[in-house]
N, C-alpha and C positions, 0 to 999 in steps of 0.2 A: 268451608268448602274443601273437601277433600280434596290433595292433587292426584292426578293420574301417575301409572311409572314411569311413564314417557316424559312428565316434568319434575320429576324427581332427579333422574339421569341427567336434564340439563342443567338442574340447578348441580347435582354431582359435579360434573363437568366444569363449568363455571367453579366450582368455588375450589377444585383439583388446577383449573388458570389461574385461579388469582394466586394461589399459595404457590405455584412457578413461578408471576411474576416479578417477585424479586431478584432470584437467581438470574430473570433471564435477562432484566436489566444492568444486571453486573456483567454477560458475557458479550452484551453489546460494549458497554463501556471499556472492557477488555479490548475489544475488537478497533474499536476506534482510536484506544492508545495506538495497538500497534498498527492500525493501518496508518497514521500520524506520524510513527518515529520509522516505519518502511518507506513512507514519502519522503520523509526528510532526508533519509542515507539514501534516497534515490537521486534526489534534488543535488544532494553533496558527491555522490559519484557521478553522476552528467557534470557537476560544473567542474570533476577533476578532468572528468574524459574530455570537455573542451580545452582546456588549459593546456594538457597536455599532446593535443590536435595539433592546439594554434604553436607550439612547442617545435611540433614534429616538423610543420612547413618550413618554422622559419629555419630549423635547422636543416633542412633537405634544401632549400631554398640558398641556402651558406657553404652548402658542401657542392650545389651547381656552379657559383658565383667563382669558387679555387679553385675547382676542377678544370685541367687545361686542356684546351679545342685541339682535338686531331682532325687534321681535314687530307681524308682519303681523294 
C-alpha cells in the first residue's frame, strides 16, 4: 500500500525527533545540573544571610545594652 505525502511528512518529521532526541536529552540534563548547583549556592547564601542577620541583632542588641541612657 502506497503511502500518501501527508504520511510521508509525518514519518519525515518523527524520524527528524527522534535523531533531536538525544541532544535534547543532554540539554535537559545540562539544565538540571545547573539548576541543582544554583539551588545549592542559593541554599548556601540564605543560610549565610541568616547567620549573618542573627550576627547583626546580636550585635545591635550589645551596642543598645553600652550605650548610656540620657533622660531629657
Amino acid at each position: 500500500m502506497p503511502r500518501s505525502g501527508h504520511d510521508n511528512a509525518l514519518l519525515e518529521q518523527l524520524l527528524d525527533l527522534q535523531l533531536q532526541l538525544p541532544e535534547v536529552q543532554a540539554a535537559l540534563e545540562e539544565a538540571k545540573r545547573r539548576y541543582n548547583a544554583a539551588k545549592a549556592e542559593f541554599n548556601q547564601l540564605r543560610a549565610a544571610n541568616e547567620h549573618l542577620t542573627r550576627q547583626v541583632a546580636q550585635l545591635q542588641q550589645q551596642s543598645d545594652d553600652r550605650r548610656p541612657r540620657r533622660f531629657y
